[in-house]
VOZA-574002 format. One record per residue (C-alpha): residue number from 1; residue in three letters; x negated, z negated, y. Coordinates in nm, 4 decimals, decimal comma, m for minus. Each point is the difference from the previous one (the first is absolute). Example, Ala and Ser with C-alpha at 12.3 -4.5 7.8 and 13.67 -1.06 7.14 Angstrom:
<pts>
<pt n="1" res="ALA" X="m1,2300" Z="m0,7800" Y="m0,4500"/>
<pt n="2" res="SER" X="m0,1370" Z="0,0660" Y="0,3440"/>
</pts>
This chain:
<pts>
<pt n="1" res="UNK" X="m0,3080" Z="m2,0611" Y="m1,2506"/>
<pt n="2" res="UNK" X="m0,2905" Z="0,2137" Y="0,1562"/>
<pt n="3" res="UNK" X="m0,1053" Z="m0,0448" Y="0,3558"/>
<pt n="4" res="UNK" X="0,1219" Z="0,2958" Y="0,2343"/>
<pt n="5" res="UNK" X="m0,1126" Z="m0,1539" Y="0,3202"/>
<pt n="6" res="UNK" X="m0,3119" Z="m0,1689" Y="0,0862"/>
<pt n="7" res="UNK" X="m0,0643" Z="m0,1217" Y="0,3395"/>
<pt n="8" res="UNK" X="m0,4007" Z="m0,1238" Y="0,0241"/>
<pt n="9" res="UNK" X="m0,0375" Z="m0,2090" Y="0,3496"/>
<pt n="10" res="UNK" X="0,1511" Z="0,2461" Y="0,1981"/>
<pt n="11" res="UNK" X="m0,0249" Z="0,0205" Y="0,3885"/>
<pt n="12" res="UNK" X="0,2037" Z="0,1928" Y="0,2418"/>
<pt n="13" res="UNK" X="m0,1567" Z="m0,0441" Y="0,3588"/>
<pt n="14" res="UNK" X="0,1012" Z="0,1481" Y="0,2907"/>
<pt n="15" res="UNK" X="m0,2271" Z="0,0265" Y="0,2873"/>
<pt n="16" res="UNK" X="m0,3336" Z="m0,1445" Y="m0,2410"/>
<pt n="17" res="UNK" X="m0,2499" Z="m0,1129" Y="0,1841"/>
<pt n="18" res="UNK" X="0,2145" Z="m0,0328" Y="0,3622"/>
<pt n="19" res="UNK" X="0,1061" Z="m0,3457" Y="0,1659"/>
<pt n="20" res="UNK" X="0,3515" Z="0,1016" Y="m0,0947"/>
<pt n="21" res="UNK" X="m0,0587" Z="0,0853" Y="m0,3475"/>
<pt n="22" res="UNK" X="0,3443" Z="m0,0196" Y="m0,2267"/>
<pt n="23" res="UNK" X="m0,0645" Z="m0,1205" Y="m0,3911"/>
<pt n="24" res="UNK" X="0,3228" Z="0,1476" Y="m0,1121"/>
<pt n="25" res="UNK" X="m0,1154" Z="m0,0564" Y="m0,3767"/>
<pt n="26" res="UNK" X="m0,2566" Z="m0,2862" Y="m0,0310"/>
<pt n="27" res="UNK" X="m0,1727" Z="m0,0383" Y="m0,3330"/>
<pt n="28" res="UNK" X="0,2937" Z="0,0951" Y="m0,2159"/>
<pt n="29" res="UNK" X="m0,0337" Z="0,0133" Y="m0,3450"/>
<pt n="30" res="UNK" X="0,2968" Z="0,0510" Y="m0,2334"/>
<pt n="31" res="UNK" X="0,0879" Z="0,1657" Y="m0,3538"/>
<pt n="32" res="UNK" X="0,3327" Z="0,1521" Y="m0,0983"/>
<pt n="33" res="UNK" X="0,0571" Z="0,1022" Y="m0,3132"/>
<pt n="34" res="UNK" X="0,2053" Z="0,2608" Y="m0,1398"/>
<pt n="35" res="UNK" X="0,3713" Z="m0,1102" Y="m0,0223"/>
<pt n="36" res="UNK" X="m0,0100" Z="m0,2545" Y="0,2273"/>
<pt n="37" res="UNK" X="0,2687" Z="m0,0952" Y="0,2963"/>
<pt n="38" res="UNK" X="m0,2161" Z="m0,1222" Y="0,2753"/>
<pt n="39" res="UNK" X="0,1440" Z="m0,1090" Y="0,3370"/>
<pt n="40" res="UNK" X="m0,2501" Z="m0,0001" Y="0,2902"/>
<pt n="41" res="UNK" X="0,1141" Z="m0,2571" Y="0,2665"/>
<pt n="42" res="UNK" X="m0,0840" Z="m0,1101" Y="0,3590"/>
<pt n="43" res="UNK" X="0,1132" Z="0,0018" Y="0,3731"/>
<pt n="44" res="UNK" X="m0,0954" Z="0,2736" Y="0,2226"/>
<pt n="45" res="UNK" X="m0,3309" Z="0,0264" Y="0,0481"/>
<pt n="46" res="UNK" X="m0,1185" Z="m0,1091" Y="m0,3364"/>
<pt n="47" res="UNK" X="m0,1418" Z="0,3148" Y="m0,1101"/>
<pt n="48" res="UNK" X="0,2477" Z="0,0362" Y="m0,2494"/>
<pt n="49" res="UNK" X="0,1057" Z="0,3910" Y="0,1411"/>
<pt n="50" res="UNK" X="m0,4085" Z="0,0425" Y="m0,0117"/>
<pt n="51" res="UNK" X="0,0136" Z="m0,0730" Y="m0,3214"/>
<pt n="52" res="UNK" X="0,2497" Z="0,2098" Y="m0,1791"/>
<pt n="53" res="UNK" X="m0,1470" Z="0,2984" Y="0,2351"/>
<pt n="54" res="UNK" X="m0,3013" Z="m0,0465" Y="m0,1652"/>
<pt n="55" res="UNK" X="0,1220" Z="m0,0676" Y="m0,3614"/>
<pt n="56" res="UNK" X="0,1986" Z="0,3185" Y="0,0954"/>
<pt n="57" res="UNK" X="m0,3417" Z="0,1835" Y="0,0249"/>
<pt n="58" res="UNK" X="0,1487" Z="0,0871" Y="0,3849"/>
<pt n="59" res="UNK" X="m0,2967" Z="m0,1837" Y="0,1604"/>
<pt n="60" res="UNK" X="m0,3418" Z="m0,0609" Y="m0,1425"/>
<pt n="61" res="UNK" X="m0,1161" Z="m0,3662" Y="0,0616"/>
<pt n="62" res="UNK" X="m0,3204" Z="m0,0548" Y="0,1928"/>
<pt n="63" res="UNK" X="m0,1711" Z="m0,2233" Y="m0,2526"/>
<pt n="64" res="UNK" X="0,0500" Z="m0,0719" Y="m0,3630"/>
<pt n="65" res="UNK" X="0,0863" Z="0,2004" Y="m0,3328"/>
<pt n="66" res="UNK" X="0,3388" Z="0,0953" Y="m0,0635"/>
<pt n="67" res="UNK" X="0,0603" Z="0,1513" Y="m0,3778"/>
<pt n="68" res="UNK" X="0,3386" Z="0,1665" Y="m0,1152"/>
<pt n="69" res="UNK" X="m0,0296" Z="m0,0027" Y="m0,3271"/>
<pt n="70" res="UNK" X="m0,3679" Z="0,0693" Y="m0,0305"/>
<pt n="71" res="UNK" X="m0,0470" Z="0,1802" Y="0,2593"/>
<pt n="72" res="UNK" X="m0,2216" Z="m0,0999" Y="0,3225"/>
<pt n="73" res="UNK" X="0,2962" Z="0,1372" Y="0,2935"/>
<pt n="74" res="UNK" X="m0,3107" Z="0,0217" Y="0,2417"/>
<pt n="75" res="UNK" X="m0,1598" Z="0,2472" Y="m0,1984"/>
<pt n="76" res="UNK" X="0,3044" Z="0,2465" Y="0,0010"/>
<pt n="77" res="UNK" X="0,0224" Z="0,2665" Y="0,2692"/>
<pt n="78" res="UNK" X="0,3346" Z="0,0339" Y="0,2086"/>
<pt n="79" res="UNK" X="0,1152" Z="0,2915" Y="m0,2549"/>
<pt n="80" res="UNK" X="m0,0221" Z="m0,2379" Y="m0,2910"/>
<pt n="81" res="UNK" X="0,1287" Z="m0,3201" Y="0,2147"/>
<pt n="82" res="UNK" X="0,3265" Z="0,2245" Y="0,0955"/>
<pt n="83" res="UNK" X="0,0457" Z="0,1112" Y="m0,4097"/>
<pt n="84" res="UNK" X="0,0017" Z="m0,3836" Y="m0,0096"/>
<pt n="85" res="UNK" X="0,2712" Z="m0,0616" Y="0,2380"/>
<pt n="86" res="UNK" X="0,2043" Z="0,2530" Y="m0,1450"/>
<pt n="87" res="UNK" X="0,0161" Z="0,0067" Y="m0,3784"/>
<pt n="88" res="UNK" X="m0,1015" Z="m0,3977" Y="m0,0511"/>
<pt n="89" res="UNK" X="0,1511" Z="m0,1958" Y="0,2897"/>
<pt n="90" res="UNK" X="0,3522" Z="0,0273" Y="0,1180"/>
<pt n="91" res="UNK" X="0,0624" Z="m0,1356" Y="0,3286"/>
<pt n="92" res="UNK" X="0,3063" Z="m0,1563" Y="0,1681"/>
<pt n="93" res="UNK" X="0,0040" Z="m0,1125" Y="0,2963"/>
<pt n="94" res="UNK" X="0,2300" Z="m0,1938" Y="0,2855"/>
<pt n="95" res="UNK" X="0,0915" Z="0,2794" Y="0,1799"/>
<pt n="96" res="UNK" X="0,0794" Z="0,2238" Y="m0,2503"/>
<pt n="97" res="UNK" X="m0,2563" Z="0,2785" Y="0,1347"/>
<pt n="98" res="UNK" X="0,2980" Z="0,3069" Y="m0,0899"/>
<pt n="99" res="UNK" X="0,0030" Z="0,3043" Y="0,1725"/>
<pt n="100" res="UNK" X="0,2897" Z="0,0344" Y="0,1987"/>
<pt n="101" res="UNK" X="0,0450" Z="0,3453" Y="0,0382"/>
<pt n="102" res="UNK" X="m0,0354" Z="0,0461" Y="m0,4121"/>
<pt n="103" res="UNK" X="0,2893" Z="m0,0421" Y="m0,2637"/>
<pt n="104" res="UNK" X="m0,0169" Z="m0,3273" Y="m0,2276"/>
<pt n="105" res="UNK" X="m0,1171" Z="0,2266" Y="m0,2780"/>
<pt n="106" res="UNK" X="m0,2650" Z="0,1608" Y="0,2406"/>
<pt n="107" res="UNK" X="m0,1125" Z="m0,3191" Y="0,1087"/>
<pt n="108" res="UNK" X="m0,0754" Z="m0,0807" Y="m0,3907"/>
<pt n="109" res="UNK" X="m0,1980" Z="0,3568" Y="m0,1036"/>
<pt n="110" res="UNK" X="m0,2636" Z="m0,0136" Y="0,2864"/>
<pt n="111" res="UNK" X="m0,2591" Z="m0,1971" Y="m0,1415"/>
<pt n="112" res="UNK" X="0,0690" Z="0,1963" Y="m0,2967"/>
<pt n="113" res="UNK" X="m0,0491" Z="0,3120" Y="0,2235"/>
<pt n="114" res="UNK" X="m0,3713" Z="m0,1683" Y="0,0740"/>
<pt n="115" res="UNK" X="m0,0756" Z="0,0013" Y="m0,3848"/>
<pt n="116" res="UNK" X="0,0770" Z="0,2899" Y="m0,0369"/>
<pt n="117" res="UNK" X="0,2848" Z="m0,0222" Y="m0,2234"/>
<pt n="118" res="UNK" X="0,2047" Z="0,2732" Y="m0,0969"/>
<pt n="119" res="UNK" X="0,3236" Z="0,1133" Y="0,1817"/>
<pt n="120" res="UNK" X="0,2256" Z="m0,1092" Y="m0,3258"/>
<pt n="121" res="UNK" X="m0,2357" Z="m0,3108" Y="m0,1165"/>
<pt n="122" res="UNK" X="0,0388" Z="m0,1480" Y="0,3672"/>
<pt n="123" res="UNK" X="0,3738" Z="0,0082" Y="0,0142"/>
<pt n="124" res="UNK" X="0,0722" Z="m0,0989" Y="m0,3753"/>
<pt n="125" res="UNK" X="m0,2255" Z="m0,2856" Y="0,0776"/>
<pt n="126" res="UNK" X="0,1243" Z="m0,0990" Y="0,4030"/>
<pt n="127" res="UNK" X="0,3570" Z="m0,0018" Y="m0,1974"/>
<pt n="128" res="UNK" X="m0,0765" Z="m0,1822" Y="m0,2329"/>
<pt n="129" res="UNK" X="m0,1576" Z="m0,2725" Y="0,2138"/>
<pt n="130" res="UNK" X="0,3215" Z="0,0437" Y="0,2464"/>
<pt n="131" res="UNK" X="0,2076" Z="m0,0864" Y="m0,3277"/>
<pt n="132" res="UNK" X="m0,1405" Z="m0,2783" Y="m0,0720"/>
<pt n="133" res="UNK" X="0,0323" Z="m0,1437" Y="0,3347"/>
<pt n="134" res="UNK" X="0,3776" Z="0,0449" Y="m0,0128"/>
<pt n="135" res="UNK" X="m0,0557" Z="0,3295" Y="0,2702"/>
<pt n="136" res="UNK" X="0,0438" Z="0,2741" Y="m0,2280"/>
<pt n="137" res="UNK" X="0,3139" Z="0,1423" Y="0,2079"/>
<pt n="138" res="UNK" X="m0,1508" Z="m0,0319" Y="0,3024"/>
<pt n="139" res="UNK" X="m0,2962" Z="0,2096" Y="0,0003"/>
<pt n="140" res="UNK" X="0,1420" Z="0,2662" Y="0,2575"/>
<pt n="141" res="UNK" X="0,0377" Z="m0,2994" Y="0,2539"/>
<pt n="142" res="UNK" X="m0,2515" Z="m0,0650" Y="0,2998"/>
<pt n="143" res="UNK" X="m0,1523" Z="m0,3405" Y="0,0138"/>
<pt n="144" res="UNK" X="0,2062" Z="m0,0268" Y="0,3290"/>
<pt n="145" res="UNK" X="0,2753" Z="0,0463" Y="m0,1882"/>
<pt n="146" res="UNK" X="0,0122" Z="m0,3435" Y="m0,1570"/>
<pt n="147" res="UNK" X="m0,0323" Z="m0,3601" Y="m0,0792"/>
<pt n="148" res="UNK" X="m0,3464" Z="m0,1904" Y="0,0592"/>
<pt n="149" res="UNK" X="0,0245" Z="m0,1197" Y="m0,3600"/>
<pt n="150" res="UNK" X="0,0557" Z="0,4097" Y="m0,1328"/>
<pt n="151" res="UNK" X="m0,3072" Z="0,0596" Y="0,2106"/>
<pt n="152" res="UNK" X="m0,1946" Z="m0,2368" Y="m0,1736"/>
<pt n="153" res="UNK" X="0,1280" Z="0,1247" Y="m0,3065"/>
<pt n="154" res="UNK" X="m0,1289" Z="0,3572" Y="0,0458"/>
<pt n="155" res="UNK" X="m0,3146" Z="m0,1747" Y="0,1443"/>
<pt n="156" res="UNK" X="m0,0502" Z="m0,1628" Y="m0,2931"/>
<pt n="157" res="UNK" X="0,1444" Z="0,3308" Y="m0,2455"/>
<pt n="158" res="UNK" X="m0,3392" Z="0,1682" Y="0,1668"/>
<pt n="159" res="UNK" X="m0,2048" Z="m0,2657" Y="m0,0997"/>
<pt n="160" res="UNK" X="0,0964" Z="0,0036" Y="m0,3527"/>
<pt n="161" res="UNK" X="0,0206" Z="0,3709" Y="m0,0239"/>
<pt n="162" res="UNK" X="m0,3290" Z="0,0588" Y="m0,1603"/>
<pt n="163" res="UNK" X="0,0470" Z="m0,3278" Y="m0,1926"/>
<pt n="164" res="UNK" X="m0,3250" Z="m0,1357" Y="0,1375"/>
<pt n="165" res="UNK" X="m0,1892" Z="m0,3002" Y="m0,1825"/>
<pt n="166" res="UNK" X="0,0427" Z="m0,1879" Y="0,3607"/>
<pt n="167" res="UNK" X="0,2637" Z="m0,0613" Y="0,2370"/>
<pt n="168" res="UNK" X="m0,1350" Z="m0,1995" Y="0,2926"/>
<pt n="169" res="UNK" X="0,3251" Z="m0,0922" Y="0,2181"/>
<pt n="170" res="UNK" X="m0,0928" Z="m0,0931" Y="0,3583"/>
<pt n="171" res="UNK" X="0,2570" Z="m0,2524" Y="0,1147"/>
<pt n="172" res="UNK" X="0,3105" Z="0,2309" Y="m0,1649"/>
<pt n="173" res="UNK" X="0,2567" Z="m0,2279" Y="0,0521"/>
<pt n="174" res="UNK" X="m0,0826" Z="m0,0701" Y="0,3679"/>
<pt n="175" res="UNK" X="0,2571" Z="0,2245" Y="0,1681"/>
<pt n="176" res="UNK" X="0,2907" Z="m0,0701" Y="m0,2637"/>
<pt n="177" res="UNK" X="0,2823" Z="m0,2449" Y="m0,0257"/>
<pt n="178" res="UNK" X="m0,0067" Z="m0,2800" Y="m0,2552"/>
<pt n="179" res="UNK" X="0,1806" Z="0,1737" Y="m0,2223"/>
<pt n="180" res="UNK" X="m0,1894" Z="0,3444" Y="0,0052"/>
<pt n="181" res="UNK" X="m0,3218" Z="m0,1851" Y="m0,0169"/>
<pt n="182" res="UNK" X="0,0538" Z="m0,1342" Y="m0,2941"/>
<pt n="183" res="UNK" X="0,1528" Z="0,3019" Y="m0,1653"/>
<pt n="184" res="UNK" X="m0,3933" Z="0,1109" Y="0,0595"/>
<pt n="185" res="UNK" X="m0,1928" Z="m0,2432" Y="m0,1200"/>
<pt n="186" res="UNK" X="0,2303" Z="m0,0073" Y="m0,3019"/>
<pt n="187" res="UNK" X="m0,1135" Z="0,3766" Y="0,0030"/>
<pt n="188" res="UNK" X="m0,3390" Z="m0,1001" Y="0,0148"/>
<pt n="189" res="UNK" X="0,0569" Z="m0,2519" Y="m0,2757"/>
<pt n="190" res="UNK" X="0,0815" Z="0,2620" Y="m0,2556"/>
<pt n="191" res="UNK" X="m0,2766" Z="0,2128" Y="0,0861"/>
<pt n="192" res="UNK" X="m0,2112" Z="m0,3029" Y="m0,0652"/>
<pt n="193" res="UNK" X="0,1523" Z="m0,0732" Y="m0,3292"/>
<pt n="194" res="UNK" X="m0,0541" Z="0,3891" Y="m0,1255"/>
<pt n="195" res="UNK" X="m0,3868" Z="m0,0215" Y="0,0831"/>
<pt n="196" res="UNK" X="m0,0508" Z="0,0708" Y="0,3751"/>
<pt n="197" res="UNK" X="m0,2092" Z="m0,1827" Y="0,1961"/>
<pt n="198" res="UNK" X="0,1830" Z="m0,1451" Y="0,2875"/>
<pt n="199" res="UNK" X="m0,2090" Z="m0,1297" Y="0,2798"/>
<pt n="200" res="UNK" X="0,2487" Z="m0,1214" Y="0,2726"/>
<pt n="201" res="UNK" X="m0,1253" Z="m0,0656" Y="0,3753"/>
<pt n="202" res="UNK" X="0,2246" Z="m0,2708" Y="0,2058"/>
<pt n="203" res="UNK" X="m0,0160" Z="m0,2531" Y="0,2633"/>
<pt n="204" res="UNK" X="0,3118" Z="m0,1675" Y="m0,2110"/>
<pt n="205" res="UNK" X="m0,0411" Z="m0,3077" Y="m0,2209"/>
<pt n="206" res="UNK" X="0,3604" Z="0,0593" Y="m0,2039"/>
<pt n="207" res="UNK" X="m0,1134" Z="0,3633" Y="m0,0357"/>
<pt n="208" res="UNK" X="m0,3364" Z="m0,0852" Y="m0,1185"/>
<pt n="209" res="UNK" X="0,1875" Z="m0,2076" Y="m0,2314"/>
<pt n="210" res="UNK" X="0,1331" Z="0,2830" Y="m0,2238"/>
<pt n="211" res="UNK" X="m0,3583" Z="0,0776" Y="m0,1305"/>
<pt n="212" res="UNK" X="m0,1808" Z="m0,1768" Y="m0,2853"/>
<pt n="213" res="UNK" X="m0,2839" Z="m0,0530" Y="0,2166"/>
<pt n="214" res="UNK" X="m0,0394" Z="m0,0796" Y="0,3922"/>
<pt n="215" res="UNK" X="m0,3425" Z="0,0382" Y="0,1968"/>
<pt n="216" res="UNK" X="0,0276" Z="m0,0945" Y="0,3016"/>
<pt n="217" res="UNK" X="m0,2168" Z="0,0753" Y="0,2805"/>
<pt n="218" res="UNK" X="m0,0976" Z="m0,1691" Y="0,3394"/>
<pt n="219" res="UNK" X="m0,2641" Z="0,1619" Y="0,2238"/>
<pt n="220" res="UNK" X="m0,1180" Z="0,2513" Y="m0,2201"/>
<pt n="221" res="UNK" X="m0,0618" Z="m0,2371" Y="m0,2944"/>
<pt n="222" res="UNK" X="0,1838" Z="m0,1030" Y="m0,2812"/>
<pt n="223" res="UNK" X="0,0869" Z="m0,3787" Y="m0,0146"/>
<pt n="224" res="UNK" X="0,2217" Z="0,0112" Y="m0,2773"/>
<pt n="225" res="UNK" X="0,0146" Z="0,1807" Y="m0,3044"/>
<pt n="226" res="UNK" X="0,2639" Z="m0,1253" Y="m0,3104"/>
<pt n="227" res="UNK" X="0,2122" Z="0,1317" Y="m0,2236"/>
<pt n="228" res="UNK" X="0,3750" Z="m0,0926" Y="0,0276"/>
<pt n="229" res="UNK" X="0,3259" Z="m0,0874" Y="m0,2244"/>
<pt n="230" res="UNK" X="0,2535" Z="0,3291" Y="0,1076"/>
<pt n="231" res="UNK" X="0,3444" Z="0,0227" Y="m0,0672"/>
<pt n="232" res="UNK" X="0,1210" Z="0,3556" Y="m0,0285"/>
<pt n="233" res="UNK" X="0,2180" Z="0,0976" Y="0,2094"/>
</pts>
């Protein structure tokens, strides 16, 4: 496997130079290459959130070189940072981040609406997505109008609408039952097994669990970093 991600003894400081100065990110160096499952764990405060918003390319770090496949992200300007965030990463996060006031299927096309993506391409492919998240008759339905899990869902149809190389999932289970939760990672599973990426942000050790390989964080540095036995679920 290639690398995709290359993290050179990255910093992330907040307030440099001040009494109070915050080392979010402390010296991190990591490689993940593509096709990997790679859990990023720690308690709150770690740095872990730092972390995926810079692999993310949704904050530049202060200090150190940072290369998506190649490519120095400190070099690119905010258009080609954004081009990044929509047609290579797909993001899910905790809270689901839907629109309320948009239907399901609405909800799905607008980051196709930021690419620019045709009126008939967008839907074919937000239904397509919705399908295969089990939501395909619901996509006249307002977020409000259903389960935490089916939010999630479409959450996670929008991610995987564009079939992006990445999915970064920012603790996606953390506002689900048991059960739910693992209906996702199971989700994220088979998007691992087709060739995705996964990079999975969470403060939980049986979570973190689910991925061939765990780094774990503390402070802003990485104290552990090992590849693990997995049983699908």
């Amino acid at each position: 496997m290639a690398n995709l991600i290359e993290l050179r003894n990255i910093f992330k400081i907040y307030g440099e130079g001040l009494e109070s100065e915050v080392r979010a990110l402390d010296g991190v160096t990591l490689t993940v290459e593509k096709g990997e499952f790679v859990a990023i764990v720690g308690q709150s405060g770690s740095g872990k959130s730092t972390m995926m918003n810079v692999l993310g390319c949704l904050d530049i770090p202060t200090r150190g070189d940072y290369l998506l496949e190649g490519t120095d992200v400190r070099e690119l300007t905010d258009k080609e940072l954004s081009r990044i965030r929509n047609k290579e990463i797909g993001f899910i996060f905790q809270q689901y981040n839907l629109i309320q006031t948009l239907t399901v299927l609405e909800n799905v096309e607008l980051p196709l609406i930021y690419q620019g993506i045709r009126a008939d391409d967008r839907y074919d492919m937000a239904l397509a997505a919705l399908d295969r998240v089990g939501l395909a008759k619901r996509i006249k339905h307002k977020p409000t109008e259903m389960s935490g899990g089916q939010q999630q869902r479409v959450a996670i149809a929008r991610a995987i609408a564009t079939k992006p190389p990445i999915i970064m999932a920012d603790e996606p289970t953390g506002a689900l039952d048991s059960r739910t939760g693992h209906e996702v990672l199971e989700f994220l599973q088979q998007l691992n097994r087709e060739g995705t990426t996964v990079i999975l942000i969470t403060h939980d050790n049986g979570i973190a669990a689910t991925a061939r390989r765990c780094v774990r964080l503390q402070d802003g540095k990485i104290v552990e970093d090992r590849e693990q036995e997995v049983d699908w679920l």
